[in-house]
C-alpha positions as CSV (number, residue, x, y, z in Angstrom):
1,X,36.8,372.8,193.8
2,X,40.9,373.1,192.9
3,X,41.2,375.5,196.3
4,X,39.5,372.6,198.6
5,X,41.1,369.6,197.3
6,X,41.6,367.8,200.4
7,X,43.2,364.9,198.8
8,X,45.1,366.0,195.9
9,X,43.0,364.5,193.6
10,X,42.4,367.5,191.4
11,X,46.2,368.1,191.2
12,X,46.5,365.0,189.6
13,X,44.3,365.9,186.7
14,X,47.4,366.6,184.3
15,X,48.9,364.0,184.8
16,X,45.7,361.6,184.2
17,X,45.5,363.6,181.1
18,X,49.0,363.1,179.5
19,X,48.3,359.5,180.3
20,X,45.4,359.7,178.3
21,X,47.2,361.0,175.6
22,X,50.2,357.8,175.9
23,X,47.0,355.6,175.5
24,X,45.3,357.1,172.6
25,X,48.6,357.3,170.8
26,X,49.2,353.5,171.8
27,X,45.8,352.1,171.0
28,X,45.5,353.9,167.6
29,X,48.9,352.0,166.3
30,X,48.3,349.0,167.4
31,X,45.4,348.9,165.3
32,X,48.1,348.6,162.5
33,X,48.8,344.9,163.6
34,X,45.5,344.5,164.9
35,X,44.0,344.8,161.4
36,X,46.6,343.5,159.4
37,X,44.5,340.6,158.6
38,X,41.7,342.1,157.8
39,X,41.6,346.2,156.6
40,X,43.9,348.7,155.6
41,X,45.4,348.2,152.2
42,X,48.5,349.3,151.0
43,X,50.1,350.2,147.6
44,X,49.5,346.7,146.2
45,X,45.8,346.3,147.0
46,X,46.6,344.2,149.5
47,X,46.3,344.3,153.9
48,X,49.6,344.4,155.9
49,X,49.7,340.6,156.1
50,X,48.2,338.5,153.3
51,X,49.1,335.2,151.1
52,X,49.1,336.8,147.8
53,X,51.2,339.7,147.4
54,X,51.5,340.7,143.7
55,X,54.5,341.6,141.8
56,X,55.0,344.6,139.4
57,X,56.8,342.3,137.0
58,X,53.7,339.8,137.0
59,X,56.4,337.1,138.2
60,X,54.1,334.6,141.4
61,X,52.2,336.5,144.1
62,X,53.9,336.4,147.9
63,X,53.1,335.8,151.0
64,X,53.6,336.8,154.3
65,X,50.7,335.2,156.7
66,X,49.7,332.4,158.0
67,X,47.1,331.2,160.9
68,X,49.3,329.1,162.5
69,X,50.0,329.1,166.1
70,X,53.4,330.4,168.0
71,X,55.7,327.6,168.4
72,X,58.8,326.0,166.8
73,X,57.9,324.4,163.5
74,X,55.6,327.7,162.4
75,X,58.5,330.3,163.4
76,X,61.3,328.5,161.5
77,X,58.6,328.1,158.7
78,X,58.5,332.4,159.2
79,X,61.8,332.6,158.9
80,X,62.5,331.1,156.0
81,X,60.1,332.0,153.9
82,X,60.8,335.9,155.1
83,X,64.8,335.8,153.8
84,X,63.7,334.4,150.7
85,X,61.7,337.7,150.2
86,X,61.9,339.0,146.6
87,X,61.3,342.5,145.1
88,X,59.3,343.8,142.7
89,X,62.3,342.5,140.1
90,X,62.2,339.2,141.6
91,X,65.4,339.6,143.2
92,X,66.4,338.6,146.5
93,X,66.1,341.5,149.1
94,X,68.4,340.9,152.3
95,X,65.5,340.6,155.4
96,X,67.1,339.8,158.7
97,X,64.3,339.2,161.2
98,X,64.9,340.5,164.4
99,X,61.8,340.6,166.1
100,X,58.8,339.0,167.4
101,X,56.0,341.1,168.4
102,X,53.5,339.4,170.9
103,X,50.1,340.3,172.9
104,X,50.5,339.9,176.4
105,X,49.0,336.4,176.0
106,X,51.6,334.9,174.5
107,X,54.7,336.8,176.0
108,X,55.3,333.2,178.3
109,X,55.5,331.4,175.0
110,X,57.6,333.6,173.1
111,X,59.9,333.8,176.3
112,X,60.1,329.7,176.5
113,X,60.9,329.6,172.5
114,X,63.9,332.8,172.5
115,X,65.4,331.6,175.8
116,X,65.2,328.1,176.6
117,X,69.6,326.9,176.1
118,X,67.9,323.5,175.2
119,X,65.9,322.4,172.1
120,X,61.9,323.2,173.6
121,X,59.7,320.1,173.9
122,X,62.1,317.6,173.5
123,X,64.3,314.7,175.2
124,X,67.0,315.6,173.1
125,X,70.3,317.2,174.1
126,X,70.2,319.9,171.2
127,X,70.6,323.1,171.3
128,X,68.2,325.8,170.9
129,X,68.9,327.5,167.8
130,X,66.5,330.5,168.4
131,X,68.1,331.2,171.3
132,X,68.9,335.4,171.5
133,X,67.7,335.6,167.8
134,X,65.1,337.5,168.0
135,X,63.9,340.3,170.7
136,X,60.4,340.1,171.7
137,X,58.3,342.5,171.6
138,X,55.1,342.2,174.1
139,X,52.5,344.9,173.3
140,X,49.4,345.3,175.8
141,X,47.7,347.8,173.6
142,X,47.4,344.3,171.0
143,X,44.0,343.6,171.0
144,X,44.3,340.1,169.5
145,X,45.1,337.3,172.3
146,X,46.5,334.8,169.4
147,X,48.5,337.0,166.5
148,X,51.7,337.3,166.8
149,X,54.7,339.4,164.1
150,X,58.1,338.9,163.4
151,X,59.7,341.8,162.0
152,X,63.0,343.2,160.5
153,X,63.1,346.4,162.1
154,X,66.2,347.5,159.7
155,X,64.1,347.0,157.1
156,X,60.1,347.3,157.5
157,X,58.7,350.5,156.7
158,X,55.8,350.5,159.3
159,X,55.6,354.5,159.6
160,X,54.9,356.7,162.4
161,X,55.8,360.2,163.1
162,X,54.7,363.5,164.8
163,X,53.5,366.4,163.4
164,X,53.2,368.1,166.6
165,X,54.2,366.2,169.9
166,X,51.9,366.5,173.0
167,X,51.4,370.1,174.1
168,X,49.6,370.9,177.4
169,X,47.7,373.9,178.4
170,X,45.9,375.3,181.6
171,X,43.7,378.0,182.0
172,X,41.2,379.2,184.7
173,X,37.1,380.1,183.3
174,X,37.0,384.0,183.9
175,X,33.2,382.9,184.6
176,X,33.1,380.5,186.6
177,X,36.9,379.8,188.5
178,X,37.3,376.4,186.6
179,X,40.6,375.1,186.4
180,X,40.9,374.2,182.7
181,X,43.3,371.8,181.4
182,X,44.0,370.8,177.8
183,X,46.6,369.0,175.5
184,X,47.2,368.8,172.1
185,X,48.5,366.6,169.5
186,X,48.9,365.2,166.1
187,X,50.6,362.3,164.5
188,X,50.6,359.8,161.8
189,X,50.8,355.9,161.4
190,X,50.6,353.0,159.1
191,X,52.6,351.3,156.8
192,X,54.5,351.6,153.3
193,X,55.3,348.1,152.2
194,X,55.0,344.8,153.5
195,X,58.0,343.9,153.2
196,X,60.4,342.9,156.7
197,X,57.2,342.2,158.2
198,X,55.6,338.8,158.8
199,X,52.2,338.2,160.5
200,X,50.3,334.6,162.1
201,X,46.6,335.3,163.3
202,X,47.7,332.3,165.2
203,X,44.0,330.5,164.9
204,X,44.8,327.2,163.5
């Protein structure tokens, strides 16, 4: 079949196949934010995002999720509540957001809120204060249409790493003349702490 390929179509098989390899790699790490809401716990028990984030010291639970949509009262609300982050001491830890991760579906949005040089929505002349404060993110391997993240990406410690990058192989069957192709990879993802990271399912 390789020696009659009119149309280059078996050429192209490597390629498709280190593509395949980009999209496994993407669509495995996005389930991170994908089920941060819902699976996946970490050292304290808890998911990625959650409203009651216990303390070692027994001093009140934190949160870092909400449901709320992505627009200007419910970011500023993120925001806040994110740099008033405490340890495990109950001291103040220094979180500078710095970006919001979107899906694809709300990439217009998140656009309209960081880069607007006017206040958004209103008849007022003020500024726009969120203007250039964060960099967005858009993800298409995000398979919610409504969450969106803002993260401190000094400070998070959402972990991935390889343990062997992509390796790529051909070969031809002895048998039957096949052209044999192959890759190879391993990696790791998740997340340590919850901490830099902030999360909205975005459903109220």
């Amino acid at each position: 079949m390789y020696e009659d390929d009119q149309y280059g179509i078996m050429a192209k098989m490597p390629k498709a196949l280190a593509q395949a390899t980009v999209r496994t790699v993407e669509s495995l790490t996005g389930d991170v934010f994908d089920n941060a809401f819902t699976s996946g716990t970490g050292g304290d028990g808890k998911y990625l995002c959650a409203t009651d984030h216990p303390r070692t010291d027994g001093g009140t639970a934190q949160d870092n999720s909400h449901t709320y949509g992505l627009n200007e009262t419910y970011l500023e609300s993120c925001l806040v509540k994110m740099r008033g982050t405490l340890d495990d001491k109950g001291q103040k830890i220094l979180v500078r957001p710095d970006t919001l991760l979107v899906p694809p579906d709300l990439e217009k949005e998140a656009n309209i809120l960081m880069r607007s040089t006017g206040r958004v929505s209103t008849n007022y002349n003020d500024i726009n204060p969120y203007t250039g404060r964060l960099n967005i993110l858009t993800w298409d391997y995000l398979d919610t249409t409504q969450a969106w993240f803002v993260l401190d990406s000094g400070l998070h410690q959402l972990n991935y790493f390889w343990r062997v990058k992509p390796e790529f192989a051909q070969d031809e069957s002895f048998d039957t003349d096949a052209a044999l192709y192959k890759t190879r990879c391993r990696f790791s993802y998740g997340w340590s702490d919850w901490r830099g990271v902030w999360g909205s399912t975005g459903t109220q």
